[in-house]
mmCIF file of the N, C-alpha and C atoms, coordinates in Angstrom:
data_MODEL
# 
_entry.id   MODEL 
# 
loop_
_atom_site.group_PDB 
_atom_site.id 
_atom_site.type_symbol 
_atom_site.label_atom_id 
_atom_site.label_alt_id 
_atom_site.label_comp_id 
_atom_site.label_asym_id 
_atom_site.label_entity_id 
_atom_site.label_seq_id 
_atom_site.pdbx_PDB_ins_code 
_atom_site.Cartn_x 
_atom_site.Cartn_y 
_atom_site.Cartn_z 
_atom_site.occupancy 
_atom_site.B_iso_or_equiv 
_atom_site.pdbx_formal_charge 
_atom_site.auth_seq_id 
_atom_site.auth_comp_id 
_atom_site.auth_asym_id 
_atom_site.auth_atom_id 
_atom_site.pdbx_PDB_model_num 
ATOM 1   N N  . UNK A 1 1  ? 79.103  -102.312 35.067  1.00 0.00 ? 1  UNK A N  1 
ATOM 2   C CA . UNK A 1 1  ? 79.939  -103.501 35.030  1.00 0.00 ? 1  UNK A CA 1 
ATOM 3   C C  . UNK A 1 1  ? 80.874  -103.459 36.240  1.00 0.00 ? 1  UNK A C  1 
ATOM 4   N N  . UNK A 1 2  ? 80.535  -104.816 37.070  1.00 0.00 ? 2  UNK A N  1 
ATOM 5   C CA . UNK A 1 2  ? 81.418  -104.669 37.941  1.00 0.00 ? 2  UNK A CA 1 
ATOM 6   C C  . UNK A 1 2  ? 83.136  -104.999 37.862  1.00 0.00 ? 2  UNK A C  1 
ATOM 7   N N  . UNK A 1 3  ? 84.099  -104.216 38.533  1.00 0.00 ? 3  UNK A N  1 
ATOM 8   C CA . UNK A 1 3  ? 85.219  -104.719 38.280  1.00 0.00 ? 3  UNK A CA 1 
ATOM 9   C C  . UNK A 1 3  ? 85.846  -106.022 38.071  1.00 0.00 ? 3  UNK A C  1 
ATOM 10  N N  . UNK A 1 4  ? 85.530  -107.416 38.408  1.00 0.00 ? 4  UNK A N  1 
ATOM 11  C CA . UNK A 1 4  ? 85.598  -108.381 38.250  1.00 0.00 ? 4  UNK A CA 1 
ATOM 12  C C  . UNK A 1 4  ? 85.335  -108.854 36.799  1.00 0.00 ? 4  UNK A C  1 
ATOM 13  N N  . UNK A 1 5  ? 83.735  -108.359 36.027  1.00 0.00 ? 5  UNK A N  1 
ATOM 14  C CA . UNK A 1 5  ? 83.769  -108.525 34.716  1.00 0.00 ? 5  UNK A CA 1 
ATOM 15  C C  . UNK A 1 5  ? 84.174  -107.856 34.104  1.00 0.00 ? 5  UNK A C  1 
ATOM 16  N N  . UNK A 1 6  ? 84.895  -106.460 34.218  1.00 0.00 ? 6  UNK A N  1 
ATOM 17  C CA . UNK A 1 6  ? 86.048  -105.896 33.197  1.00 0.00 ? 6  UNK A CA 1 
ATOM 18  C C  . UNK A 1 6  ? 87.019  -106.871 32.613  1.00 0.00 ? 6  UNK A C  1 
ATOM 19  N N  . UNK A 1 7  ? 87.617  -107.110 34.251  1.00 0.00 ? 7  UNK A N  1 
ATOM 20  C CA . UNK A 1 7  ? 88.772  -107.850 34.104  1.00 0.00 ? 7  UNK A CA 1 
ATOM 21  C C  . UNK A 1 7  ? 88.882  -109.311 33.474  1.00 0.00 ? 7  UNK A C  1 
ATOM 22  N N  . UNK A 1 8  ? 87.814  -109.801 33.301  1.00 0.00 ? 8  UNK A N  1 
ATOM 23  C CA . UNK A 1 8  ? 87.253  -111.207 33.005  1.00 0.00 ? 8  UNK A CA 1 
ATOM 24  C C  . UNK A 1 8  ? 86.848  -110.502 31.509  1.00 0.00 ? 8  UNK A C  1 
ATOM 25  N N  . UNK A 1 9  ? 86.541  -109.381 31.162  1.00 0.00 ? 9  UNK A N  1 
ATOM 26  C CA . UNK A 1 9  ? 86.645  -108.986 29.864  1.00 0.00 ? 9  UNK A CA 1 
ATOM 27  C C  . UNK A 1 9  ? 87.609  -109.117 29.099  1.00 0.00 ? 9  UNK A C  1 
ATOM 28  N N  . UNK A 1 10 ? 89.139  -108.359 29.860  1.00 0.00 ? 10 UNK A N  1 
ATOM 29  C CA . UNK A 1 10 ? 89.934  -108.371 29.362  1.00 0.00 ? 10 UNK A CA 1 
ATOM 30  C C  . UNK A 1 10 ? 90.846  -109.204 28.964  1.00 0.00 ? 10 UNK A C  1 
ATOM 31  N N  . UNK A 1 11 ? 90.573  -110.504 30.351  1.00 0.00 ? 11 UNK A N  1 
ATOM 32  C CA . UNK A 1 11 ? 91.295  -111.838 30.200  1.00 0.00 ? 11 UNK A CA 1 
ATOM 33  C C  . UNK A 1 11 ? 90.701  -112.399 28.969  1.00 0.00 ? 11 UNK A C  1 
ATOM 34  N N  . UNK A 1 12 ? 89.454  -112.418 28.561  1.00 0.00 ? 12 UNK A N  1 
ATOM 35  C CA . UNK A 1 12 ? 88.957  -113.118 27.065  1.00 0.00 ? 12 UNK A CA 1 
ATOM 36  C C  . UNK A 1 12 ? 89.206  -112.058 26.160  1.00 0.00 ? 12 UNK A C  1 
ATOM 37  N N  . UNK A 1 13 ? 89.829  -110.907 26.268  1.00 0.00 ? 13 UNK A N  1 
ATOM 38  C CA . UNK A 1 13 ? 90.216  -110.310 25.070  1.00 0.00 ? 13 UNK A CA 1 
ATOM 39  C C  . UNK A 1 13 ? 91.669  -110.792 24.832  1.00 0.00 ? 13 UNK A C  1 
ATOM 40  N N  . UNK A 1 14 ? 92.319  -110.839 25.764  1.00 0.00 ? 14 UNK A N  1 
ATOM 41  C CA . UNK A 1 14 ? 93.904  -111.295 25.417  1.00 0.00 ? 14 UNK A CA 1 
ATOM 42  C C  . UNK A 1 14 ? 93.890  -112.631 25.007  1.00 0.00 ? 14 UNK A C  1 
ATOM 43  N N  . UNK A 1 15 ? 93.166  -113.611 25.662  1.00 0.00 ? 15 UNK A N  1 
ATOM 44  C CA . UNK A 1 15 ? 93.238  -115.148 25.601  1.00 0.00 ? 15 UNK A CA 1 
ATOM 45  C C  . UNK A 1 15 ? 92.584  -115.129 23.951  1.00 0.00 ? 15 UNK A C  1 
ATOM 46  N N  . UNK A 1 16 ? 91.866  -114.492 23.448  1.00 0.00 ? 16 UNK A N  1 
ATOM 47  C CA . UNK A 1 16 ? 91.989  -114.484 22.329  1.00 0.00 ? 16 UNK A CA 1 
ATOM 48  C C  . UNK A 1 16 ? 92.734  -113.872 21.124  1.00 0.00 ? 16 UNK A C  1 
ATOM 49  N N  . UNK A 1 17 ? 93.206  -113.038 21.290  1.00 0.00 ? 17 UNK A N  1 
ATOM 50  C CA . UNK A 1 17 ? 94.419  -112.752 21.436  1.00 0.00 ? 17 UNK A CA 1 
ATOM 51  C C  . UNK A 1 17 ? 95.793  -113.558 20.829  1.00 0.00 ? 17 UNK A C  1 
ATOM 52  N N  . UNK A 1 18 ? 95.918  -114.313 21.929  1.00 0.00 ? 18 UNK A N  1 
ATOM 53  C CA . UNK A 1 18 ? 96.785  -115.227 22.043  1.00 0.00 ? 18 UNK A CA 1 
ATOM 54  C C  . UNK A 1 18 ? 96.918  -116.184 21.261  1.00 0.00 ? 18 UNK A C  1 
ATOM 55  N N  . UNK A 1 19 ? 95.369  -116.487 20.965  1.00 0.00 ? 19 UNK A N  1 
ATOM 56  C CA . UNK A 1 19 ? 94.612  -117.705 20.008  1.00 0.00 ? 19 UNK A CA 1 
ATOM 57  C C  . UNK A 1 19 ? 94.858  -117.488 18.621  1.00 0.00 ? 19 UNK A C  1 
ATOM 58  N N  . UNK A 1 20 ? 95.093  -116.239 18.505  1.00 0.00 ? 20 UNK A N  1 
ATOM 59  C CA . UNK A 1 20 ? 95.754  -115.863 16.925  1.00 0.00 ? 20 UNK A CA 1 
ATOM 60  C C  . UNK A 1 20 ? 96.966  -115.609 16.815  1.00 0.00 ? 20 UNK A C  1 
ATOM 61  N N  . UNK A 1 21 ? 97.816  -115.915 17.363  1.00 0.00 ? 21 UNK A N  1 
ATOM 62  C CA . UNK A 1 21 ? 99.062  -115.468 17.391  1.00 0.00 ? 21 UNK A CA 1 
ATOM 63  C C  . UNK A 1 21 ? 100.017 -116.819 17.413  1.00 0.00 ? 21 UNK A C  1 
ATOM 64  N N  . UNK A 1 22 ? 99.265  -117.664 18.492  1.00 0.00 ? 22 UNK A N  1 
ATOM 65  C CA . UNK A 1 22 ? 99.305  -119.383 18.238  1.00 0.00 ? 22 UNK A CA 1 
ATOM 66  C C  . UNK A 1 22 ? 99.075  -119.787 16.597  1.00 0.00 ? 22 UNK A C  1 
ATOM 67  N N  . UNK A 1 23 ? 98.118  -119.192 16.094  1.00 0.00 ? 23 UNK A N  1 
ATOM 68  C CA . UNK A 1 23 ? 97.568  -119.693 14.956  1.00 0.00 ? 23 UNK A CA 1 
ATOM 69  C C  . UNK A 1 23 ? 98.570  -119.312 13.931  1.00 0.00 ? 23 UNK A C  1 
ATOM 70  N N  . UNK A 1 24 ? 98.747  -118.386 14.108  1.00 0.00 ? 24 UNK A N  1 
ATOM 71  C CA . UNK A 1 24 ? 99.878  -117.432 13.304  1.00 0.00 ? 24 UNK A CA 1 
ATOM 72  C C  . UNK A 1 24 ? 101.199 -118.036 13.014  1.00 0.00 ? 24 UNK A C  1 
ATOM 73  N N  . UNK A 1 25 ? 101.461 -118.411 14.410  1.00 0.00 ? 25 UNK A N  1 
ATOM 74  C CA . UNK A 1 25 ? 103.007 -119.157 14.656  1.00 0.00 ? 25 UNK A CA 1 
ATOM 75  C C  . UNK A 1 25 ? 102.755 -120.400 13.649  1.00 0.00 ? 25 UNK A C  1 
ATOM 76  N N  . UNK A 1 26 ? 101.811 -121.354 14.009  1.00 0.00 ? 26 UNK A N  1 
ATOM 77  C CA . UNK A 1 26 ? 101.366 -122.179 13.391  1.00 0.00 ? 26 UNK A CA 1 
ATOM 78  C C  . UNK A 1 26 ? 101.802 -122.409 12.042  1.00 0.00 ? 26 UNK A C  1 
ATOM 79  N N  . UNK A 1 27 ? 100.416 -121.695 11.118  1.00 0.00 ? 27 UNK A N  1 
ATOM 80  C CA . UNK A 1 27 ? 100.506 -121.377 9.634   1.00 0.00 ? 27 UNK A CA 1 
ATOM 81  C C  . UNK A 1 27 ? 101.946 -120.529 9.203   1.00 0.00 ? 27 UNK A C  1 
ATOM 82  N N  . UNK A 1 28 ? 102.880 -119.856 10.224  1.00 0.00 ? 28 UNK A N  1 
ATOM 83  C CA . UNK A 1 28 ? 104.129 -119.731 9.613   1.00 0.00 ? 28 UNK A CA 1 
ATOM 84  C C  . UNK A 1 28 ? 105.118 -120.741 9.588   1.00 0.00 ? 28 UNK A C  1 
ATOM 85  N N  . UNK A 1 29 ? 104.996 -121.201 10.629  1.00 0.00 ? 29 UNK A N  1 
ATOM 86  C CA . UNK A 1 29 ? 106.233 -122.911 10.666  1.00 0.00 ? 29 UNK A CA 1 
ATOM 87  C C  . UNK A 1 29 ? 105.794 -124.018 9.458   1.00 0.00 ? 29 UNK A C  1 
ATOM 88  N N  . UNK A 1 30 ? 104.471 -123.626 9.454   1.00 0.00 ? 30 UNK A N  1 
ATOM 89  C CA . UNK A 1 30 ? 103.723 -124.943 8.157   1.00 0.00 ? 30 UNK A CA 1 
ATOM 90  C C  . UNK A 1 30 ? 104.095 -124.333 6.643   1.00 0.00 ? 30 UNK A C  1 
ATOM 91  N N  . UNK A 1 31 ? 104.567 -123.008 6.774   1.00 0.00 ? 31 UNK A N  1 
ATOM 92  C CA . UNK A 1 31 ? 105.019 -122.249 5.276   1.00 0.00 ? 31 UNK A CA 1 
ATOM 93  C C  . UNK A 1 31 ? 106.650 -122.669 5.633   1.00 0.00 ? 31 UNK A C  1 
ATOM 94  N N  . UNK A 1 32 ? 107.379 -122.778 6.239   1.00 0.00 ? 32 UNK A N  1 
ATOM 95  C CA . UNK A 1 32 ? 108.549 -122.870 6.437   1.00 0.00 ? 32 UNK A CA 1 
ATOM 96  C C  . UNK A 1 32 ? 109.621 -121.794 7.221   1.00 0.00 ? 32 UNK A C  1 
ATOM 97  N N  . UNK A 1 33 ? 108.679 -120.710 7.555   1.00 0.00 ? 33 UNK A N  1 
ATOM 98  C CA . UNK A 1 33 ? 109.533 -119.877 8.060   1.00 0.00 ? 33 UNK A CA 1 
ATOM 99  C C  . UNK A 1 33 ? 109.151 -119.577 10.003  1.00 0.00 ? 33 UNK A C  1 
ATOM 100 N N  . UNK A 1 34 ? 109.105 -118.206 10.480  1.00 0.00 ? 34 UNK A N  1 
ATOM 101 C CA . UNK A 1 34 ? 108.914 -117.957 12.173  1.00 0.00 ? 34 UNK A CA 1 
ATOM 102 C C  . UNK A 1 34 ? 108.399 -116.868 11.597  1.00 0.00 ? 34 UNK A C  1 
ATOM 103 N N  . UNK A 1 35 ? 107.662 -116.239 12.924  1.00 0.00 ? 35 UNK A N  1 
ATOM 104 C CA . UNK A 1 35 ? 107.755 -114.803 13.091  1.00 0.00 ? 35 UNK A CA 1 
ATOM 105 C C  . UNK A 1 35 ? 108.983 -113.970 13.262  1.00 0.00 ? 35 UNK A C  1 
ATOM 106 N N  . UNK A 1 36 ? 109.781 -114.652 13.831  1.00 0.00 ? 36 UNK A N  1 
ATOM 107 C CA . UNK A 1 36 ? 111.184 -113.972 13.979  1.00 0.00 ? 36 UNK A CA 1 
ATOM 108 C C  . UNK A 1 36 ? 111.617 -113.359 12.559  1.00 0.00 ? 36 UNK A C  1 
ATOM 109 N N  . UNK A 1 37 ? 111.756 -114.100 11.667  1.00 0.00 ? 37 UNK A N  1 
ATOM 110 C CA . UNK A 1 37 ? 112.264 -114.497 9.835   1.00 0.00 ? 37 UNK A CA 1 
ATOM 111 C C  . UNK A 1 37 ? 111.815 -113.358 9.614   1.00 0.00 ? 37 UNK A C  1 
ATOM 112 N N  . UNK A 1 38 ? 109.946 -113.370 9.768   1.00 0.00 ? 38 UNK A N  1 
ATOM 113 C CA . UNK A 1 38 ? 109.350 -112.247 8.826   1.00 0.00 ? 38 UNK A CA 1 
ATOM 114 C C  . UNK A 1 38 ? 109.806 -111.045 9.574   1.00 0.00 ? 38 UNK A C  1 
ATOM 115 N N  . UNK A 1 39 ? 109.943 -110.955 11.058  1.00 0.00 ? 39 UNK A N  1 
ATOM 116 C CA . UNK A 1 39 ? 110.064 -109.375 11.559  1.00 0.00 ? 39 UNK A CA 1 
ATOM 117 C C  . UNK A 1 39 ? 111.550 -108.874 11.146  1.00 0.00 ? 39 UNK A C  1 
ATOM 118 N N  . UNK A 1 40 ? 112.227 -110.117 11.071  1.00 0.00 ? 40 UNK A N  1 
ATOM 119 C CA . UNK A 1 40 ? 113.986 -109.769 10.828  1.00 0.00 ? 40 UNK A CA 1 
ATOM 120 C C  . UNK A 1 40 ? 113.915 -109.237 9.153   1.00 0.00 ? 40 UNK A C  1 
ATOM 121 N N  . UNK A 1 41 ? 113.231 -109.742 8.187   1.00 0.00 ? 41 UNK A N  1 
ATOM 122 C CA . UNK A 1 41 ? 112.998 -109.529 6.991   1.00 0.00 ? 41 UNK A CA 1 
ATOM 123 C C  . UNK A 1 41 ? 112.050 -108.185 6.427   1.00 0.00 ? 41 UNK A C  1 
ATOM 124 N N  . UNK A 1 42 ? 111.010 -108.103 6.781   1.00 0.00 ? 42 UNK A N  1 
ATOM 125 C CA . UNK A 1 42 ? 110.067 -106.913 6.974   1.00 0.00 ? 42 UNK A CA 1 
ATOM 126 C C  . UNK A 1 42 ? 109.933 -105.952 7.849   1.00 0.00 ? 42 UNK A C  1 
ATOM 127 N N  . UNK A 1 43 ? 110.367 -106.492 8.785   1.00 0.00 ? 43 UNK A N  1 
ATOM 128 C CA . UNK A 1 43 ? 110.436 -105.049 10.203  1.00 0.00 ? 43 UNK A CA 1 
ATOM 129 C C  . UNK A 1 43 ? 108.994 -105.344 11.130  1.00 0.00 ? 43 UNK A C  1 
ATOM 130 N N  . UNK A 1 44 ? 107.850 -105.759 10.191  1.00 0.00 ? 44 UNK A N  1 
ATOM 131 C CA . UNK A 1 44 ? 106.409 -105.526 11.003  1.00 0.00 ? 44 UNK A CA 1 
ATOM 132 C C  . UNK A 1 44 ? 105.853 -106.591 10.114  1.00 0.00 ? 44 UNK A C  1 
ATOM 133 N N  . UNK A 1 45 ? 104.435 -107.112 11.440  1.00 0.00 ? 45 UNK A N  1 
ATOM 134 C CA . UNK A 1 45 ? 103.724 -108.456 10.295  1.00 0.00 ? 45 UNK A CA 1 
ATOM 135 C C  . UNK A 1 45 ? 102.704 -107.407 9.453   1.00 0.00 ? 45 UNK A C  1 
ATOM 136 N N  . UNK A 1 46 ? 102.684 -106.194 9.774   1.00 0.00 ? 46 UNK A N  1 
ATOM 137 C CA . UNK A 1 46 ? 101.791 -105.183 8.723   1.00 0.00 ? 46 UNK A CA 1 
ATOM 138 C C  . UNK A 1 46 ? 102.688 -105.276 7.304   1.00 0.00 ? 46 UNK A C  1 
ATOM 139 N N  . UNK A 1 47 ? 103.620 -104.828 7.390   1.00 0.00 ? 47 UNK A N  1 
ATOM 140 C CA . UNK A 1 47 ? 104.510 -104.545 5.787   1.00 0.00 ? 47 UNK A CA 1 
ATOM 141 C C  . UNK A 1 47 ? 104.579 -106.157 5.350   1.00 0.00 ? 47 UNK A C  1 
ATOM 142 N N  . UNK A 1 48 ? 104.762 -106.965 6.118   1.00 0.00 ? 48 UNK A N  1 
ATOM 143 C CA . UNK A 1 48 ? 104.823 -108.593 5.572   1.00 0.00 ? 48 UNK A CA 1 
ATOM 144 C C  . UNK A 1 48 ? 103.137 -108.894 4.991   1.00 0.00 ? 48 UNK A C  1 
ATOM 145 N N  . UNK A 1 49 ? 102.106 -108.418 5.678   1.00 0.00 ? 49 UNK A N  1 
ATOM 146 C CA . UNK A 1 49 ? 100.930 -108.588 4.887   1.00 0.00 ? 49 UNK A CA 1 
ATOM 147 C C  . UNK A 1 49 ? 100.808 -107.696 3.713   1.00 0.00 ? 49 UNK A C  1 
ATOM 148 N N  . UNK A 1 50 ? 100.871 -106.836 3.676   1.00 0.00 ? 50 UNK A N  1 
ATOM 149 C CA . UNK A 1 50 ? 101.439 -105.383 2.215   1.00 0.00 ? 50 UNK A CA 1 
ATOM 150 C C  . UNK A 1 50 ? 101.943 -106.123 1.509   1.00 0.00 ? 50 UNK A C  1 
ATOM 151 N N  . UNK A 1 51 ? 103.667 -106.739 1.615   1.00 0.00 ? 51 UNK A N  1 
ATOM 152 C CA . UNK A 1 51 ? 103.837 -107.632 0.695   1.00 0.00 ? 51 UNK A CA 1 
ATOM 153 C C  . UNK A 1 51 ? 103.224 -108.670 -0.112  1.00 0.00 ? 51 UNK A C  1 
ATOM 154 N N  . UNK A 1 52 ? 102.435 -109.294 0.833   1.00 0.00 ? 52 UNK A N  1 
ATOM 155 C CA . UNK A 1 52 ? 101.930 -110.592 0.238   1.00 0.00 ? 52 UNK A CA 1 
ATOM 156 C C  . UNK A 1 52 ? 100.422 -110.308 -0.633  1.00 0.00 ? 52 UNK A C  1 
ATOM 157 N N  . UNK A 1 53 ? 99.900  -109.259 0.144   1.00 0.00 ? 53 UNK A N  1 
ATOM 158 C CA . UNK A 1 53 ? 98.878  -108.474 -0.524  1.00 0.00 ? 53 UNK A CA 1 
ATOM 159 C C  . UNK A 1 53 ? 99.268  -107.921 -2.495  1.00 0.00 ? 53 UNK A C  1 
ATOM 160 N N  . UNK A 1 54 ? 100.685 -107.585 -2.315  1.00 0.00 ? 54 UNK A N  1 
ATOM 161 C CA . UNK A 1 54 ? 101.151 -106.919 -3.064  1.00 0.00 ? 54 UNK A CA 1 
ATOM 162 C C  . UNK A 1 54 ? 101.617 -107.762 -4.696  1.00 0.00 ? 54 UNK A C  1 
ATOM 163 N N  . UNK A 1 55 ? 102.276 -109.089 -3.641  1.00 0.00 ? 55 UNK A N  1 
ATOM 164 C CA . UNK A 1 55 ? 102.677 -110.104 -4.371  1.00 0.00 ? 55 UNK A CA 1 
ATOM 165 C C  . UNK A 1 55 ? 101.340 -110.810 -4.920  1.00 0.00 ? 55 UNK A C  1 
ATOM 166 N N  . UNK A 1 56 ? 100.158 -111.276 -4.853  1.00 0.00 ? 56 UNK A N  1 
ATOM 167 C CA . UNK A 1 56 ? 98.688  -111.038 -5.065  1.00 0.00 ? 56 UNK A CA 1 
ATOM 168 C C  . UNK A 1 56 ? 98.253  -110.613 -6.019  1.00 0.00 ? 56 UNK A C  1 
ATOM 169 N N  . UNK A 1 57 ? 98.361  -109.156 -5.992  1.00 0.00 ? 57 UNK A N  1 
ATOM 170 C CA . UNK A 1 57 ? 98.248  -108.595 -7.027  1.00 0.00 ? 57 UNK A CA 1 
ATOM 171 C C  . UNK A 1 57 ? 98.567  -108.946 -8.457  1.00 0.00 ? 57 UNK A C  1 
ATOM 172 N N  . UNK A 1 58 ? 99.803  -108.569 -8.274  1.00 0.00 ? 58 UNK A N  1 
ATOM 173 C CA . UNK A 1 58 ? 101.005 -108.969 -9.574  1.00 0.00 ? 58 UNK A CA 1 
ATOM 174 C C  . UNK A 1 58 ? 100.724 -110.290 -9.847  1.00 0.00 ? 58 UNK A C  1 
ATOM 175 N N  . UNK A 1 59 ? 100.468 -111.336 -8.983  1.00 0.00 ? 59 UNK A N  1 
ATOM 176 C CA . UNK A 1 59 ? 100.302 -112.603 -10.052 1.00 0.00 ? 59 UNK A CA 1 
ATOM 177 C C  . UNK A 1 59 ? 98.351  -112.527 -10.681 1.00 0.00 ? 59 UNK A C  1 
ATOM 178 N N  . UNK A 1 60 ? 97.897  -111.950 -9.522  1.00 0.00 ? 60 UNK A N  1 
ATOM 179 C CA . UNK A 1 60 ? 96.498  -111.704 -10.468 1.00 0.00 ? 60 UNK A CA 1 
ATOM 180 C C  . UNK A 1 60 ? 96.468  -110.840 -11.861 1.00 0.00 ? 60 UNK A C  1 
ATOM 181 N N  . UNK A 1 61 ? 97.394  -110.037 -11.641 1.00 0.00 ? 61 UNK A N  1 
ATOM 182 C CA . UNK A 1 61 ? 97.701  -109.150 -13.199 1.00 0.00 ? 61 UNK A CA 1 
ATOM 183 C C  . UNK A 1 61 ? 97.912  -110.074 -14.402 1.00 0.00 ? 61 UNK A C  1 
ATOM 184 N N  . UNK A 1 62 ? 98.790  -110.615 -13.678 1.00 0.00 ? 62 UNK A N  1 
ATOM 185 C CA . UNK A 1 62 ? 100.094 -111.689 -14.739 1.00 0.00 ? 62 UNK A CA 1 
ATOM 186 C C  . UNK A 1 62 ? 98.850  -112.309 -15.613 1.00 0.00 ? 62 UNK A C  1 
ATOM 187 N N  . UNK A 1 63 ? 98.090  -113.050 -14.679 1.00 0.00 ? 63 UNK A N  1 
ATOM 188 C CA . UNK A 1 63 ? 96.727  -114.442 -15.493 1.00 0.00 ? 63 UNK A CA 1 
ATOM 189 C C  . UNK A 1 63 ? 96.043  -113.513 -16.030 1.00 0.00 ? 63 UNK A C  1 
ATOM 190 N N  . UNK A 1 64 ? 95.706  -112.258 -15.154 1.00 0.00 ? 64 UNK A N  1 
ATOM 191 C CA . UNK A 1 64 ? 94.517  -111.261 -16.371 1.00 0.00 ? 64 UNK A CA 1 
ATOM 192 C C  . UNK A 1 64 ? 93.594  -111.329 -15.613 1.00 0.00 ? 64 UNK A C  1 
ATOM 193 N N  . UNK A 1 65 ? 93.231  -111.589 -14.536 1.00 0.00 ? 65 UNK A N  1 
ATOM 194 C CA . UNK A 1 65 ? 92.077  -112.082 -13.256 1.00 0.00 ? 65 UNK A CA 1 
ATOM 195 C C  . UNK A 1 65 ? 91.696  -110.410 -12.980 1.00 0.00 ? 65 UNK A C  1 
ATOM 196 N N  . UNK A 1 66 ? 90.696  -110.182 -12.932 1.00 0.00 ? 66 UNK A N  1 
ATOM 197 C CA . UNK A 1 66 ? 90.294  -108.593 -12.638 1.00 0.00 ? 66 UNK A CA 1 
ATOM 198 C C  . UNK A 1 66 ? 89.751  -108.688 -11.146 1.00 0.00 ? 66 UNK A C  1 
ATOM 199 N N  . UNK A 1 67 ? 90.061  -107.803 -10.300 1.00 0.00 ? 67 UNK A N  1 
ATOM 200 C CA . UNK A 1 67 ? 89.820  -107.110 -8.992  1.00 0.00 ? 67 UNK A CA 1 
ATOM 201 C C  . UNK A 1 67 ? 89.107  -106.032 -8.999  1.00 0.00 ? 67 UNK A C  1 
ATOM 202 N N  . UNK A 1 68 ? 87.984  -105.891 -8.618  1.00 0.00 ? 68 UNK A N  1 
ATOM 203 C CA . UNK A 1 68 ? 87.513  -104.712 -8.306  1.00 0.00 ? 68 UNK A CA 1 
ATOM 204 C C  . UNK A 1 68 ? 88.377  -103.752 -7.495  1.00 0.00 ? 68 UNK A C  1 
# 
C-alpha cells in the first residue's frame, strides 16, 4: 500500500468517525440533553452507556421480560 492510500485510509477512518459523533450529537439534542451534560454527569459516554444498559435492565425485570 502506497503512502497516499494509507493516508486516504485514514482520512475515511476518521470521516467516519466523525459521522458518528455528528449522529451522536444529534440523537442527544433530540433526547434533550449534549454531550457536554452526559460527560459533566457520567465522566465518560462508556459509564453513560453502562447506565442506560443498566437502567434496561431494571425496567426489563420490573415487566418480567427475560434476557438471556
Amino acid at each position: 500500500m502506497s503512502p497516499l492510500e494509507r493516508r486516504l485510509t485514514k482520512l475515511e477512518q476518521h470521516r467516519q468517525q466523525n459521522d458518528v459523533g455528528c449522529k451522536l450529537d444529534w440523537l442527544l439534542e433530540k433526547a434533550g440533553t449534549s454531550r457536554a451534560a452526559v460527560m459533566a454527569e457520567h465522566g465518560s459516554l462508556q459509564a453513560f452507556r453502562d447506565c442506560l444498559e443498566a437502567q434496561g435492565q431494571a425496567s426489563s425485570a420490573s415487566v418480567g421480560e427475560w434476557r438471556p
